[in-house]
matplotlib code that plots the C-alpha trace (Angstrom):
import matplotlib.pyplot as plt

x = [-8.4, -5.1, -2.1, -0.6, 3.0, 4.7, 6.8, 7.5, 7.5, 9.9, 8.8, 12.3, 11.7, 13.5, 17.8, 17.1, 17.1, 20.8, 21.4, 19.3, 20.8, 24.1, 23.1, 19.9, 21.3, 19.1, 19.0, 16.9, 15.6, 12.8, 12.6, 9.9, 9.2, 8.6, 6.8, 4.1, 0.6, -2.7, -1.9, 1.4, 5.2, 6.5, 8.8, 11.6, 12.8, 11.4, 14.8, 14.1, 15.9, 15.4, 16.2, 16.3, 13.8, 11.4, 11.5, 11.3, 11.1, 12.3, 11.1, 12.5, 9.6, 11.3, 13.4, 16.4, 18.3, 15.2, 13.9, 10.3, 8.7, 5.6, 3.1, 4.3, 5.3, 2.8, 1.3, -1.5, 1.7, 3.7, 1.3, -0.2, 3.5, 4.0, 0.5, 1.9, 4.8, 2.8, 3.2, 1.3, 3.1, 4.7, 7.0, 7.6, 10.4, 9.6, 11.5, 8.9, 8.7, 8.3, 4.8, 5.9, 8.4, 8.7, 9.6, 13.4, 15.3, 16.7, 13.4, 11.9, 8.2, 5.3, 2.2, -0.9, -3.0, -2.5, -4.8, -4.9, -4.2, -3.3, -5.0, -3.4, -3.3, -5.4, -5.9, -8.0, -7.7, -12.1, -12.6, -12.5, -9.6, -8.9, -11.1, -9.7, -11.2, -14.9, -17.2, -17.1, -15.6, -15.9, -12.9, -12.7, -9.2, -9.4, -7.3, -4.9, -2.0, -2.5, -2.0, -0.2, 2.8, 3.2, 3.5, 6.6, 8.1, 7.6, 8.8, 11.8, 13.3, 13.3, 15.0, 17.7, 17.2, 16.4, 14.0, 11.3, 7.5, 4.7, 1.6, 1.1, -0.9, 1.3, -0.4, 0.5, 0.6, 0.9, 4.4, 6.8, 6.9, 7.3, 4.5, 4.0, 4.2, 0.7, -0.2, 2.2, 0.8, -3.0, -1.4, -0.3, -3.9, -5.2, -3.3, -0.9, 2.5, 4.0, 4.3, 5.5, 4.4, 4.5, 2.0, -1.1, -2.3, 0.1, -1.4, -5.1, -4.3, -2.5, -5.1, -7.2, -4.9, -5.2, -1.3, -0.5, 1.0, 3.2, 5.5, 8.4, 8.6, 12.1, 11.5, 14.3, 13.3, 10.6, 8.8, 8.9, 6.6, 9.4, 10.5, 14.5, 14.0, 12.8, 13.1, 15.6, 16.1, 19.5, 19.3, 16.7, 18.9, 21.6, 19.9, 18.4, 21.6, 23.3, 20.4, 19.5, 21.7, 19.5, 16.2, 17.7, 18.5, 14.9, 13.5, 15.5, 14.5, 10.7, 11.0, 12.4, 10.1, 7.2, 8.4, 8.2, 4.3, 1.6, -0.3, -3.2, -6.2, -4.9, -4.8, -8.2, -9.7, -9.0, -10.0, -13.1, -13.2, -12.3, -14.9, -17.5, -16.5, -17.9, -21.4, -21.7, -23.9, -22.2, -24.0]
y = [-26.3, -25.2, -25.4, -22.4, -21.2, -20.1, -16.7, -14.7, -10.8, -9.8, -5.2, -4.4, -2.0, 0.7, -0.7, -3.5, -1.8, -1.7, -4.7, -7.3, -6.3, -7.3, -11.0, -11.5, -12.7, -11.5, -12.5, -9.6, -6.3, -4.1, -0.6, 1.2, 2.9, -0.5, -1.7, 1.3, 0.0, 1.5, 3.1, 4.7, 4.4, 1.5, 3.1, 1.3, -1.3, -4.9, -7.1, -11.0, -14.0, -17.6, -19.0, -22.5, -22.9, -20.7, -17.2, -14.4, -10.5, -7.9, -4.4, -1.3, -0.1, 3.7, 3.4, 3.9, 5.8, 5.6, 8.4, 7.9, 8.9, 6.4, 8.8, 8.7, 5.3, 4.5, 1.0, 0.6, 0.7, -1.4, -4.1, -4.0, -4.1, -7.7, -9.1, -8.3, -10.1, -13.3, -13.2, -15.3, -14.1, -11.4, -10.8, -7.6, -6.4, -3.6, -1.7, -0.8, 0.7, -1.7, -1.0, -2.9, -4.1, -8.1, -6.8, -5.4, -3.7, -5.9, -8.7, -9.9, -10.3, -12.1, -9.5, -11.0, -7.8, -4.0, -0.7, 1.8, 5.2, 6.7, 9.7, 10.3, 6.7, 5.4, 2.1, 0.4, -0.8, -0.3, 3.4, 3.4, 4.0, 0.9, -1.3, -4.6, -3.4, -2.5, -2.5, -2.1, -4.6, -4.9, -7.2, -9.3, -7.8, -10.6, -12.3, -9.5, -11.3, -14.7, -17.5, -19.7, -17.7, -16.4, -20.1, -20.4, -17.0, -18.8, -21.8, -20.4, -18.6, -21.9, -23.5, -20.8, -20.9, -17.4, -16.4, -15.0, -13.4, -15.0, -12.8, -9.0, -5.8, -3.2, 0.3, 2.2, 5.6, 8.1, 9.5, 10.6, 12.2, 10.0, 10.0, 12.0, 10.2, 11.1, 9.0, 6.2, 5.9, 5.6, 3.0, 0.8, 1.3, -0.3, -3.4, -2.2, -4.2, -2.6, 1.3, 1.6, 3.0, 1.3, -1.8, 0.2, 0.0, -2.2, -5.5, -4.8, -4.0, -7.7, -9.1, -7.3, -8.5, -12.1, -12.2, -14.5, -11.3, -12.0, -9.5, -9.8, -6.4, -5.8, -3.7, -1.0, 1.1, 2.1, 4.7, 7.2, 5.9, 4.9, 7.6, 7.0, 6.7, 8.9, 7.5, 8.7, 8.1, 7.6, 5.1, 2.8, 2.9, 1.7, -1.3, -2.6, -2.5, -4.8, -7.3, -7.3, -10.3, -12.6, -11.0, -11.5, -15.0, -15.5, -14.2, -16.4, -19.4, -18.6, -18.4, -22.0, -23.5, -21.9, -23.5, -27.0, -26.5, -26.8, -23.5, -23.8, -24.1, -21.2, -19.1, -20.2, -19.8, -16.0, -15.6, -16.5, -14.4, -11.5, -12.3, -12.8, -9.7, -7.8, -6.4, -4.7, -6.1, -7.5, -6.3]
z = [-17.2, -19.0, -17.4, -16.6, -17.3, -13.7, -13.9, -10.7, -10.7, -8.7, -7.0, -5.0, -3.0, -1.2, 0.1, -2.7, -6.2, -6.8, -5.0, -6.8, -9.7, -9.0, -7.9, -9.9, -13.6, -16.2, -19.9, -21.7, -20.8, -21.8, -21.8, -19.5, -22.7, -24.3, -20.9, -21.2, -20.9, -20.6, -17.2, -18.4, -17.7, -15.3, -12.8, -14.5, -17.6, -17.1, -16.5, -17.2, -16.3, -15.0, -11.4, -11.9, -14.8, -13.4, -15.5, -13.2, -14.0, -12.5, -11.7, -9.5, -7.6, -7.2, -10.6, -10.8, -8.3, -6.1, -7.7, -7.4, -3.8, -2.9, -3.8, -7.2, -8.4, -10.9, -8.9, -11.6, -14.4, -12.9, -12.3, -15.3, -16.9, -14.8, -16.1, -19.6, -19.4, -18.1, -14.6, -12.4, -9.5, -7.6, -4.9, -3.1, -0.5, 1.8, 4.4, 6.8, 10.7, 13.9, 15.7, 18.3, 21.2, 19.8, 16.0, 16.0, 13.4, 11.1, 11.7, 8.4, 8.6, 6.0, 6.7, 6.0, 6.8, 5.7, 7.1, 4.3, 5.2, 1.7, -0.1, -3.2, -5.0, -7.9, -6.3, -9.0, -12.6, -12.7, -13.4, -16.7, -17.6, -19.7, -21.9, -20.1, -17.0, -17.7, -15.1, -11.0, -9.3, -5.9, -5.1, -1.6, 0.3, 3.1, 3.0, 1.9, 0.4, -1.1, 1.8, -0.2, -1.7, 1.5, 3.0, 0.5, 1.5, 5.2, 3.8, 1.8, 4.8, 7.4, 5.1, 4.8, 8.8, 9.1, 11.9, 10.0, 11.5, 10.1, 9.5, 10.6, 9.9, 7.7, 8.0, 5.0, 5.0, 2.0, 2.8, 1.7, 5.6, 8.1, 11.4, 13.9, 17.5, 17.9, 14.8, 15.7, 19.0, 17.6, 14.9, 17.6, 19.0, 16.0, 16.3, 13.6, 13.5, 10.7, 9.2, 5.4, 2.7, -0.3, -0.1, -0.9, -3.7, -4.8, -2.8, -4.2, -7.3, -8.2, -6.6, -9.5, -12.4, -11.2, -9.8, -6.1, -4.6, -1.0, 0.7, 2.4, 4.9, 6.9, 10.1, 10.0, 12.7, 15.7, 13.3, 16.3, 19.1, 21.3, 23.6, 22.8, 18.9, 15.8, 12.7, 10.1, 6.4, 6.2, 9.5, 7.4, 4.5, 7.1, 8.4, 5.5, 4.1, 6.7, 5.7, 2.4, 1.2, 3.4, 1.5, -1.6, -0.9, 0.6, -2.8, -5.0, -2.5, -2.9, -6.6, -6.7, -4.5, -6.2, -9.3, -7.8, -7.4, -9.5, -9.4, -11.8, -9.3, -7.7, -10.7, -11.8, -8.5, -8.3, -11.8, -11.0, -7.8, -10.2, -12.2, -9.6, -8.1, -11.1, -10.5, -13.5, -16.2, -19.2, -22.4]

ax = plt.figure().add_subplot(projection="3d")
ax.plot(x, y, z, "-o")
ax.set_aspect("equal")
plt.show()
């Protein structure tokens, strides 16, 4: 089996954009024109660099400015981009909701489960579209995120000594409005720890292109379900704010640990679940 080559993708999400870029040192940048793949534009250039020998690349999941809503970052582009570049893995920030009373604003959380309620998302590489992708495949989402990268992200924050939440169900909904109370309410019914909107189809879809995908989700806010809170825009911009230093410092963490392991059975073992996964008959 050859040995693999370790480079991290780094997806900031919303409150983390502008941020990361003013601590993350990067050596080279490509253009989103240059990054354009079979599935079209990334949502912004492709900025590389190296955290302690491990090359890492990172990528503005709203673009610039946060100009993108979640309905129309182009998941499929920007994953594909990553793959291009050689990733094996990727890390994404989120700012999500709280679902419940033991998950406060400001918490950091490692989900480890999402419930899909997007409408409008392409949320597979296998219709078609592309050559590299022929066939159906049908690919197993359990578990959702892969274990081990998430173990580091777990890993990675106890040894900064952050309290961190291991595992949890993100619902993700197709925004860009935010829920009703009804709809929170029937969320938390489901089991639901977590409301965002971003991680669909973004999860599935690395899990396609052969990338160890983990998330690290912030809980800025009670969505609306509590009777003495209603979520606001510019209140989750505020909070994740006041925190994002410690989830930039948990990211560069992860990326060194990961580069202390030796990845290569990992990599091969979801190739082959790709592979497996394809039930259409190769001519």
């Amino acid at each position: 089996m050859e040995n693999k080559t370790i480079k991290v993708g780094i997806i900031s999400g919303s409150g983390l954009g502008d941020s990361i870029h003013n601590v993350f040192k990067y050596s080279s940048t490509t253009k989103r024109e240059d990054a354009k793949n079979d599935f079209g534009y990334p949502s912004s250039d492709l900025y590389h660099g190296c955290i302690e020998g491990v090359d890492v690349v990172l990528l503005s999941r709203h673009g610039v400015g946060h100009k993108l809503s979640p309905t129309a970052v182009n998941y499929r582009a920007n994953i594909e981009a990553l793959k291009l570049t050689g990733c094996t893995h990727v890390l994404a920030s989120n700012a999500c909701g709280s679902l419940t009373e033991a998950i406060g604003r400001g918490q950091l959380i490692i989900p480890d489960s999402f419930i899909d309620r997007t409408s409008s998302r392409k949320s597979t590489f296998y219709d078609e579209t592309s050559t590299k992708y022929s066939g159906v495949c049908h690919i197993p989402m359990e578990p959702a995120f892969d274990p081990r990268t998430s173990e580091i992200l777990l890993e990675a924050a106890r040894k900064l000594g952050y309290n961190v939440t291991k595992g949890g169900t993100i619902v993700i909904i197709e925004g860009p409005r935010f829920s009703t109370k009804a709809e929170s309410k029937v969320y938390r019914a489901w089991g639901g720890h977590l409301i965002g909107m971003t991680t669909y189809p973004e999860v599935c879809l690395a899990k396609e292109a052969g990338l160890l995908y983990a998330s690290i989700a912030m809980a800025t806010d009670y969505d609306c379900w509590k009777d003495c809170d209603n979520v606001h825009a510019a209140d989750v911009v505020v909070i994740f704010k006041q925190n994002v230093d410690k989830v930039i410092k948990l990211l560069i963490e992860a990326v060194k640990l990961i580069g202390t392991e030796d990845w290569d059975q990992d990599i091969h073992k979801l190739k082959n679940l790709i592979e497996s996964s394809n039930v259409s008959v190769k001519c």
